[in-house]
C-alpha positions as CSV (number, residue, x, y, z in Angstrom):
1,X,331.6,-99.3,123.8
2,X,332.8,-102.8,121.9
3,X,329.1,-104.4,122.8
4,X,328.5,-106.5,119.7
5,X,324.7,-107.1,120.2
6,X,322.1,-104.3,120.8
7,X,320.1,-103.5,124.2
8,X,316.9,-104.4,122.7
9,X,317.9,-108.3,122.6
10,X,318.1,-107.4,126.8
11,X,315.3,-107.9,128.8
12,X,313.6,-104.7,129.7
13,X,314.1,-105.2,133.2
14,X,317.8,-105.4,132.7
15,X,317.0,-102.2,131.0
16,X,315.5,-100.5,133.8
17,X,318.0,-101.7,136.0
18,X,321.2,-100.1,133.8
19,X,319.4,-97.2,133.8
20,X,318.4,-97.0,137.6
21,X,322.1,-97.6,138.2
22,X,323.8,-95.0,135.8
23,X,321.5,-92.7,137.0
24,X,322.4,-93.1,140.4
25,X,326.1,-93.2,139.9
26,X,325.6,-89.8,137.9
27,X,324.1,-88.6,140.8
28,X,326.8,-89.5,143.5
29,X,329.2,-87.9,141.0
30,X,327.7,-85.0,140.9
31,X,327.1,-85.0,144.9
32,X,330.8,-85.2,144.9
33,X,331.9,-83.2,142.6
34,X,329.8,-80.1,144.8
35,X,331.6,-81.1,147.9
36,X,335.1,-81.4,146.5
37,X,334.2,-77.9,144.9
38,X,333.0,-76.4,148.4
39,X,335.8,-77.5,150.3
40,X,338.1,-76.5,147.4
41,X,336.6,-73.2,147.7
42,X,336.7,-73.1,151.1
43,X,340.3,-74.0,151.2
44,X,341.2,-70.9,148.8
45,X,339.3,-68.5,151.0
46,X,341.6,-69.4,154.1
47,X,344.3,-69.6,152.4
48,X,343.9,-65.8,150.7
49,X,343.3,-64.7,154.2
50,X,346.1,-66.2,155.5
51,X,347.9,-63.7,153.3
């Protein structure tokens, strides 16, 4: 990643915090990544029966 000094010179609750926050932008990703997938799917199904 290009960060020249390690995480455990941090203080742990910046820690925690990094964490929380990748953890919960994994999350939304993923929440997205179903719905873009459902409609996707969606979107094929009507179209194949559209002929």
């Amino acid at each position: 990643m290009g960060i020249a000094f390690h995480t455990s010179q941090l203080p742990q609750a910046h820690n925690d915090a990094m964490a929380f926050l990748i953890e919960y932008v994994w999350l939304r990703l993923q929440d997205w990544a179903m719905l873009w997938l459902e409609m996707l799917k969606r979107h094929t199904l009507e179209h194949f029966k559209k002929g």
